[in-house]
The first five atom37 places (N, CA, C, CB, O) and aatype in JSON, in Angstrom:
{
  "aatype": [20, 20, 20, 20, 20, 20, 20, 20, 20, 20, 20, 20, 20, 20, 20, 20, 20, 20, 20, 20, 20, 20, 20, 20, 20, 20, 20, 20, 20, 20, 20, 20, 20, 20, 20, 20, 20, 20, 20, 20, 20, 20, 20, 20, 20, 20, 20, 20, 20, 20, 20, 20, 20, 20, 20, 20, 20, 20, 20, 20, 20, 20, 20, 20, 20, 20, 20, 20, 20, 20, 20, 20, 20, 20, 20, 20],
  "atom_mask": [
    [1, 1, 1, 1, 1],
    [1, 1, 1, 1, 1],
    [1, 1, 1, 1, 1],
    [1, 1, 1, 1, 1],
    [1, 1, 1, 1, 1],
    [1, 1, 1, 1, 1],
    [1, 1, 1, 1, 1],
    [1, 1, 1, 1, 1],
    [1, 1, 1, 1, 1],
    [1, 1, 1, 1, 1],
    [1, 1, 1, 1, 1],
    [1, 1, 1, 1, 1],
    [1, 1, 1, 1, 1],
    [1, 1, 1, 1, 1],
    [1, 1, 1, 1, 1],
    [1, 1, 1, 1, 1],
    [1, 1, 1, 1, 1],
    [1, 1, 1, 1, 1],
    [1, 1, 1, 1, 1],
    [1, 1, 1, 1, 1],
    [1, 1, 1, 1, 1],
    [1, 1, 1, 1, 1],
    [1, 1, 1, 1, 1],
    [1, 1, 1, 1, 1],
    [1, 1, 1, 1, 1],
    [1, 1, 1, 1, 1],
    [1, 1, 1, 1, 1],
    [1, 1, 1, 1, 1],
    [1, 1, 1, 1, 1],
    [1, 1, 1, 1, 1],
    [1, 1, 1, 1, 1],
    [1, 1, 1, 1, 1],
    [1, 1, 1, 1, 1],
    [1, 1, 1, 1, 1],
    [1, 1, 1, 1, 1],
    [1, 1, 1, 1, 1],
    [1, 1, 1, 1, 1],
    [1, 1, 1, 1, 1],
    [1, 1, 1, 1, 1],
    [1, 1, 1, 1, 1],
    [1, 1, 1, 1, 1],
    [1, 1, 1, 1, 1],
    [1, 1, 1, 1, 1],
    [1, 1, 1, 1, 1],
    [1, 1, 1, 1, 1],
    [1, 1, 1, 1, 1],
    [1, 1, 1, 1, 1],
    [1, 1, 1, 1, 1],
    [1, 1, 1, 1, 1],
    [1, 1, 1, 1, 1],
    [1, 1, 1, 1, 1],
    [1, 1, 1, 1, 1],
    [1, 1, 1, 1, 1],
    [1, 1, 1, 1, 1],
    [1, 1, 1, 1, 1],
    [1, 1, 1, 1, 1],
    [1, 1, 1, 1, 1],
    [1, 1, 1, 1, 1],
    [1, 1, 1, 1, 1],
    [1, 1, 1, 1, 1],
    [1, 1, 1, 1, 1],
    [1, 1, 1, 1, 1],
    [1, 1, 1, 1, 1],
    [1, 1, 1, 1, 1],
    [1, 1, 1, 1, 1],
    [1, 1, 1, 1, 1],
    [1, 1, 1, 1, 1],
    [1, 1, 1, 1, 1],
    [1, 1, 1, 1, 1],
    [1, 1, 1, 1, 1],
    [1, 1, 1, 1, 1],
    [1, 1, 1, 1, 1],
    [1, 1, 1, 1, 1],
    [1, 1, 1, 1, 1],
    [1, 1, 1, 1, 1],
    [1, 1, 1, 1, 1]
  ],
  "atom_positions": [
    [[-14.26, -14.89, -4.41], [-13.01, -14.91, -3.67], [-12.72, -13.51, -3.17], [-11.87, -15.44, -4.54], [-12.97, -12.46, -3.75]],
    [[-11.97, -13.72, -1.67], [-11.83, -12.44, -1.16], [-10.63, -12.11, -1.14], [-12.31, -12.25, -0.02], [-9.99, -13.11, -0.82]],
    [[-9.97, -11.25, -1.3], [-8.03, -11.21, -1.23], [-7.6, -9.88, -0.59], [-7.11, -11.2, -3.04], [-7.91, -8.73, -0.89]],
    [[-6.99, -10.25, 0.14], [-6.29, -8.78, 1.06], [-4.85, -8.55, 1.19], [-6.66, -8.79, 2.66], [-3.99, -9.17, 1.81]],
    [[-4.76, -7.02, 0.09], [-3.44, -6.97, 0.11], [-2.95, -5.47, 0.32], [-2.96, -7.6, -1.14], [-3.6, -4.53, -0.13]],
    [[-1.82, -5.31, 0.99], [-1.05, -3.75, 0.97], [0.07, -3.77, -0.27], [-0.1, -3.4, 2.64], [1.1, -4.4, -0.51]],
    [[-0.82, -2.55, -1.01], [-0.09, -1.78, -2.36], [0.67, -0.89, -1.62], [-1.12, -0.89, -3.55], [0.59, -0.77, -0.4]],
    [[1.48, -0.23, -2.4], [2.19, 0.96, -2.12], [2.71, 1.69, -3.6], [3.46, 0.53, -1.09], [3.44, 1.09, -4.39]],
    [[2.16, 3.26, -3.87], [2.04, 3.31, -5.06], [2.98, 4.43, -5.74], [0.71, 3.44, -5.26], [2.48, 5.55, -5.64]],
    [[4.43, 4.4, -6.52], [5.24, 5.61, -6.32], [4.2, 6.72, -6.77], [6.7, 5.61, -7.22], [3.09, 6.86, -7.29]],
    [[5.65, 7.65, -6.04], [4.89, 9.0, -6.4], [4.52, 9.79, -8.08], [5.82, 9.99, -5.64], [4.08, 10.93, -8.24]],
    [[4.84, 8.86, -9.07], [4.67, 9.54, -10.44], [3.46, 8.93, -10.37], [5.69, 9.28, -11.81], [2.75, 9.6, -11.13]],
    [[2.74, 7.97, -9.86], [0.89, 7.55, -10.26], [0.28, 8.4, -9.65], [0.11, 6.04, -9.76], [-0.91, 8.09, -9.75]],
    [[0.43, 9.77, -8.75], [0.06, 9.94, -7.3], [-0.87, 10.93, -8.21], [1.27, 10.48, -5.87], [-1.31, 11.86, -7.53]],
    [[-1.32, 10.96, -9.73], [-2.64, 12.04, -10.43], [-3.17, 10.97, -11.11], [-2.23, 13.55, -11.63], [-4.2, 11.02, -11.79]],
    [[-2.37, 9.83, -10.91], [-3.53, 8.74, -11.94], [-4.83, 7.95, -10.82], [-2.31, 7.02, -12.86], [-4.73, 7.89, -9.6]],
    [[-5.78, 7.49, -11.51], [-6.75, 6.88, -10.73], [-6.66, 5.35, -10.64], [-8.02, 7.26, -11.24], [-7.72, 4.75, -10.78]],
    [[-5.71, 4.74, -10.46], [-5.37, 3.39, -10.43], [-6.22, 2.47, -9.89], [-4.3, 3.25, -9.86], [-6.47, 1.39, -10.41]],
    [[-6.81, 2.99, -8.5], [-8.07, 2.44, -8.19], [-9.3, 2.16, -9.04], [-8.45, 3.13, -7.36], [-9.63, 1.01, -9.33]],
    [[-9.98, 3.24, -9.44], [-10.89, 3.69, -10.18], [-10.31, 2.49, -11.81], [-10.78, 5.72, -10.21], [-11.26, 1.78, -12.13]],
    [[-9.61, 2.35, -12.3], [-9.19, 1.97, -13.16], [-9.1, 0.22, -12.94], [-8.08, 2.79, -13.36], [-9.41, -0.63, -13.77]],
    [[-8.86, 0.12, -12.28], [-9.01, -1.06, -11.51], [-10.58, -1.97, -11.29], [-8.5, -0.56, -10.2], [-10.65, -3.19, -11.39]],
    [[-11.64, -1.14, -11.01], [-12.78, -1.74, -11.44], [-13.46, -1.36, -12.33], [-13.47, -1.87, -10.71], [-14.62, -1.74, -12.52]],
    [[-12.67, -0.32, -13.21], [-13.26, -0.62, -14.61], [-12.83, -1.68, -15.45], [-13.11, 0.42, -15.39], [-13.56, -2.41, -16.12]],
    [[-11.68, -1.71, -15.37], [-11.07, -2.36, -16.57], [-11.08, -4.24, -16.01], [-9.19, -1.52, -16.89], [-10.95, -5.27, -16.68]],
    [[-11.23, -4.08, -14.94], [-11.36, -5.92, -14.12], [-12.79, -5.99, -13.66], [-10.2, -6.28, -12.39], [-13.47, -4.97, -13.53]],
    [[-13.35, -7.48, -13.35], [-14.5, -7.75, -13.26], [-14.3, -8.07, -11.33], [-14.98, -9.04, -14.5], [-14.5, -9.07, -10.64]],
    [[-13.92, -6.98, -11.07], [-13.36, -6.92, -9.36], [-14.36, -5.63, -8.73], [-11.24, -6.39, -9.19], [-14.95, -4.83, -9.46]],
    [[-14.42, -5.6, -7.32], [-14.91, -4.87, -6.57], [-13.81, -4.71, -5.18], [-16.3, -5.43, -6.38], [-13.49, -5.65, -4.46]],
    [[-13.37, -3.42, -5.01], [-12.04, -2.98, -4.14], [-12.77, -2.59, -2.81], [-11.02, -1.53, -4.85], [-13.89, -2.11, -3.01]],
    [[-12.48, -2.66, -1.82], [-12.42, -2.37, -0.54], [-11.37, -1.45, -0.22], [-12.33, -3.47, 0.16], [-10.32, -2.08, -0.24]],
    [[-11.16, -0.14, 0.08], [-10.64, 0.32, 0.51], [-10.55, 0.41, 2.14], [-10.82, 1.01, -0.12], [-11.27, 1.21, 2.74]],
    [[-9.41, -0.64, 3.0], [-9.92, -0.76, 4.1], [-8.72, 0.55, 5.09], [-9.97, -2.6, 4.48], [-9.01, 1.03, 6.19]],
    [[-7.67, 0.79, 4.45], [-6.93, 1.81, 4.92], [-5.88, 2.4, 4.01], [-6.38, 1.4, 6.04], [-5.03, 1.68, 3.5]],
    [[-5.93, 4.16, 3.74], [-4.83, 4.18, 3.34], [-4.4, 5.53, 3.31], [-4.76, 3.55, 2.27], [-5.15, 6.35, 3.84]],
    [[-3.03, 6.05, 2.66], [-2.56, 7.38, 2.71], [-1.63, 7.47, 1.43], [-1.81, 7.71, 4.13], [-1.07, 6.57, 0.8]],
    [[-1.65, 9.1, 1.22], [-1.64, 9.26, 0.19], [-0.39, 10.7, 0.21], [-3.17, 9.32, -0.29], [-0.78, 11.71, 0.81]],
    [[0.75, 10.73, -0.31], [1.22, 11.94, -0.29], [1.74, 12.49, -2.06], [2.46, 11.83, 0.89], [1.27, 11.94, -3.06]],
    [[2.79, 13.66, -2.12], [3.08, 13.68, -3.08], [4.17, 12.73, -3.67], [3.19, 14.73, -3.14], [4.36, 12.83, -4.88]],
    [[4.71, 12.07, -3.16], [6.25, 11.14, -2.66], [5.59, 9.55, -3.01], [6.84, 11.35, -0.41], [6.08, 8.77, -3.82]],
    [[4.46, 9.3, -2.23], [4.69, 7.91, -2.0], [2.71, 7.68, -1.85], [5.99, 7.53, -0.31], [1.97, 8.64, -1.63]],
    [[2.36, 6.62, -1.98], [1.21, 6.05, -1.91], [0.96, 4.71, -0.6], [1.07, 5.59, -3.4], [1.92, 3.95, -0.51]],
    [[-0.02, 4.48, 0.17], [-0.18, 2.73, 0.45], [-1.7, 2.78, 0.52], [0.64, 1.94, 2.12], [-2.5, 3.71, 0.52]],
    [[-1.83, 1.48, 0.57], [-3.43, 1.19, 0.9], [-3.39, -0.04, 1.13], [-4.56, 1.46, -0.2], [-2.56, -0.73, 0.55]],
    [[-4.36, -0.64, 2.11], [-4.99, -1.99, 2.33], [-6.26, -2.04, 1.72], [-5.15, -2.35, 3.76], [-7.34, -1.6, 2.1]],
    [[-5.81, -2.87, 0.39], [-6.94, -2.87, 0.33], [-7.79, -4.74, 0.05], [-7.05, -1.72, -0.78], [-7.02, -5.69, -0.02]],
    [[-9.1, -4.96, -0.05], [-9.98, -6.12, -0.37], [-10.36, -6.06, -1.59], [-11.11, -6.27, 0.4], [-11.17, -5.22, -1.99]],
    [[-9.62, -7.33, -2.62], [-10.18, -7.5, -3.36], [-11.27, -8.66, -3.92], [-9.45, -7.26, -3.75], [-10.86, -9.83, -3.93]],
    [[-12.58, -8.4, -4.37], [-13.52, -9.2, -4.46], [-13.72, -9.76, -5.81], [-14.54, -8.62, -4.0], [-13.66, -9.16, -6.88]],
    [[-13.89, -10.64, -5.66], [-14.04, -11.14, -7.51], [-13.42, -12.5, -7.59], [-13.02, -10.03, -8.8], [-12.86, -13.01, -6.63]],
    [[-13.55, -13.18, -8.99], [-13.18, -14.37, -9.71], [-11.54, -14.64, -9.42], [-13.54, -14.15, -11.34], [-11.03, -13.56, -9.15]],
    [[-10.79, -15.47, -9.39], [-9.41, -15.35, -8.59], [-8.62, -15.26, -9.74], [-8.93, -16.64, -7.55], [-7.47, -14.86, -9.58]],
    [[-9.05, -15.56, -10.98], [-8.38, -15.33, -12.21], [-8.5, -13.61, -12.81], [-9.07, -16.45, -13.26], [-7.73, -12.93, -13.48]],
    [[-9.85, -13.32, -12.21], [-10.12, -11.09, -12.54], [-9.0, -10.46, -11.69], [-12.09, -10.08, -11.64], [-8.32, -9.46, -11.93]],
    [[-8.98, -11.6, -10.3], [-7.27, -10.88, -9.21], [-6.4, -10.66, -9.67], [-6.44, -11.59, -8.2], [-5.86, -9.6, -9.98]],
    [[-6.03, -12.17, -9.84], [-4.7, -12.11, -10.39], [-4.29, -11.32, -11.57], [-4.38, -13.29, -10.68], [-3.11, -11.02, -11.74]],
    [[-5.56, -10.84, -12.69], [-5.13, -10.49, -13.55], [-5.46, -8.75, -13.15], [-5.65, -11.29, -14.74], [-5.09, -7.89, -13.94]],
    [[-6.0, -8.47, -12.17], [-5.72, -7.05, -11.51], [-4.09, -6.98, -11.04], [-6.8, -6.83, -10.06], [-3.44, -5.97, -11.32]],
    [[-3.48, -8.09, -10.31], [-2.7, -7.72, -9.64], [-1.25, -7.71, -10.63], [-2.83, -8.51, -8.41], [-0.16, -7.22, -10.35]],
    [[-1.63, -8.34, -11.74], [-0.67, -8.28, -12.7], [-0.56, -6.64, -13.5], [-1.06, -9.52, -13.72], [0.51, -6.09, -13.74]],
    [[-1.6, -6.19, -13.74], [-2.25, -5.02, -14.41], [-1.3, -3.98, -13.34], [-4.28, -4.95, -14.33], [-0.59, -3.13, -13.87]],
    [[-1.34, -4.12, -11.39], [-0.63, -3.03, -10.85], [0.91, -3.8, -10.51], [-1.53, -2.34, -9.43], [1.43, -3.22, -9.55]],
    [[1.48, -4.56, -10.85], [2.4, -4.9, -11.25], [3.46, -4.09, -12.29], [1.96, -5.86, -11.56], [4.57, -3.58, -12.15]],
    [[2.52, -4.24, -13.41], [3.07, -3.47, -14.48], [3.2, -1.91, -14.83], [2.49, -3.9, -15.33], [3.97, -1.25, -15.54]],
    [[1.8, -1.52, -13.75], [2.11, -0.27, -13.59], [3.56, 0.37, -12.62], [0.87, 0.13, -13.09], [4.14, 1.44, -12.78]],
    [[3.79, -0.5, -11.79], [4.89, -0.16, -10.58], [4.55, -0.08, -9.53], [5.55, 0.89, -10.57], [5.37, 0.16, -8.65]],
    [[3.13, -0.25, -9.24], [3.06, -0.21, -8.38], [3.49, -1.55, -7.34], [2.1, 0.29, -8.5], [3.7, -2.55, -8.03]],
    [[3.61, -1.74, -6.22], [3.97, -2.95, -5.05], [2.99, -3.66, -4.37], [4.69, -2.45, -3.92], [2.01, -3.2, -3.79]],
    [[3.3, -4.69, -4.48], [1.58, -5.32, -4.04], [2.51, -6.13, -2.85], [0.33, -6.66, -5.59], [3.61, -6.34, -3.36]],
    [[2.48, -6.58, -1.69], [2.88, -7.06, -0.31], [1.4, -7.55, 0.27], [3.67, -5.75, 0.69], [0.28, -7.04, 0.28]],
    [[2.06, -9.08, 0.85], [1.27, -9.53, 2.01], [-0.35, -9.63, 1.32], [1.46, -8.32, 3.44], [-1.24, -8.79, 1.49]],
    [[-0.43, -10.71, 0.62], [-1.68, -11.1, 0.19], [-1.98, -12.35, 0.95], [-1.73, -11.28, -1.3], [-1.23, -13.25, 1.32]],
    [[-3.32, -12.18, 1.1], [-3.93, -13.01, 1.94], [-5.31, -13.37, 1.62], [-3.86, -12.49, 3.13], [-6.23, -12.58, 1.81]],
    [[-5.53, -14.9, 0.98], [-7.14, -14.85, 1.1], [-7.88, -14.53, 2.35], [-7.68, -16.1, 0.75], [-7.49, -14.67, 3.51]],
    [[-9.1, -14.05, 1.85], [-9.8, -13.95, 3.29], [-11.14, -15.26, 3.34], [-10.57, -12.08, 3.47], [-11.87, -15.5, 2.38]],
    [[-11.18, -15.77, 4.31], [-12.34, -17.2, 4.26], [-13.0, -16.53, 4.41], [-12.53, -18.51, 5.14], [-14.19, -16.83, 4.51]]
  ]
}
């Protein structure tokens, strides 16, 4: 399963590796298809690849961190 979504990440994660953390700790593979990064504020579009139950349980994982997950979309 393919899933495409825009995060947006506050600025207290903006030294953590949330990405990176993200395909360690889930059985997922990220697409980074656009994003920017300041000291203030985070976004990214990104693709996520994997089992739809490793998603969801990624997207719960940046949930809890604070981060904002918007506009998910499978991709066929």
């Amino acid at each position: 399963m393919e899933i495409k979504a825009e995060i947006t990440f506050p600025g207290e994660l903006k030294d953590e590796p949330i990405i990176c953390n993200l395909c360690k700790k889930f059985d997922i593979i990220i697409n980074i298809i656009e994003a920017s990064f300041s000291t203030e504020i985070g976004w990214a579009i990104l693709v996520f690849k994997g089992e739809e139950a490793e998603c969801k349980r990624a997207f719960d994982y940046l949930n809890n961190r604070g981060v904002k997950i918007e506009n998910i979309q499978p991709i066929q």
